[in-house]
N, C-alpha and C positions, 0 to 999 in steps of 0.2 A: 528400576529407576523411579524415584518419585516425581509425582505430577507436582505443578505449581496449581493449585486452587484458586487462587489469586488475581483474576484477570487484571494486564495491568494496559492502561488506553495507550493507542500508541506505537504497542509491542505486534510482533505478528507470531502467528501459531499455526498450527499444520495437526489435521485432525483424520486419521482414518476412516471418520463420518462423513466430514465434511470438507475436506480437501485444505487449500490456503486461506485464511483470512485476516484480516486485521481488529482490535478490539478498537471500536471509535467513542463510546459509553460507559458506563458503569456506574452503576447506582445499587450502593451497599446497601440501603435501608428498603428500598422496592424488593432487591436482589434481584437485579434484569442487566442484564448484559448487552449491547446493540455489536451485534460484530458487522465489517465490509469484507467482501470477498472481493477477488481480483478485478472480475468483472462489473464491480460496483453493485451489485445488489446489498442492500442491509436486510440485517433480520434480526430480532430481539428473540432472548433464550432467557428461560429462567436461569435462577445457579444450579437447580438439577440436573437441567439439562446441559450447562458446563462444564460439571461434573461427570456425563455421562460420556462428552464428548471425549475428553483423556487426551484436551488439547497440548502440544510440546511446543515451544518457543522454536522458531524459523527466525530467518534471515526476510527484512523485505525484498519481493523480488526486483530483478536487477530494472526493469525494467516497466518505468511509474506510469506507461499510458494506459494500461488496463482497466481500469475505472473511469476513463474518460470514453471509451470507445471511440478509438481514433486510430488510425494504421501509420507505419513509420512515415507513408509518404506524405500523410498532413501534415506530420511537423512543420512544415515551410522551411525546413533548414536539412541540409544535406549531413546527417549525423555522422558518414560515413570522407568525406571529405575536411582536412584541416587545416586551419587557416592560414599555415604557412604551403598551402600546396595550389593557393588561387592567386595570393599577389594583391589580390583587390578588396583587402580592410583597408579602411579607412580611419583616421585616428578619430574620434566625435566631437574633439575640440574646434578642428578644422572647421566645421558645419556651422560655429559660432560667428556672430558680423559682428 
């Protein structure tokens, strides 16, 4: 299967180097690459070492707080709860005088 060379910003990739990341950068004329990884760390790669990576295009994962470092129970919202099963939304017109 061929590799995409190409990083493209944006897109996420999955690297037997280097686990999941995402490309947030890209500078063709420098040829530097900045990828984010899950946990939000960046790190700039030449294109050799892009190349070396034999990055493959992923899926992002389901699941956006990893880069914030934050656990489900900070959201301040019950994700698991839906709002037809509390009764108590309010419409936000209401709240208007």
């Amino acid at each position: 299967m061929a590799v995409n060379r190409t990083p493209e910003i944006g897109c996420w990739y999955e690297s037997d180097l280097e686990g999941t990341f995402e490309v947030v950068a890209y500078d063709p004329d420098d040829r530097t690459i900045e990828i984010q990884y899950f946990d939000g760390a960046v790190e700039e790669i030449d294109m050799d070492g892009w190349i070396e990576l034999a990055a493959r295009p992923t899926e992002a994962p389901e699941d956006w707080s990893g880069s914030y470092d934050i656990e489900q129970e900070d959201y301040g919202v019950d994700l698991d709860r839906h709002h037809s099963d509390s009764g108590d939304w309010q419409n936000a017109v209401d709240s208007f005088e």
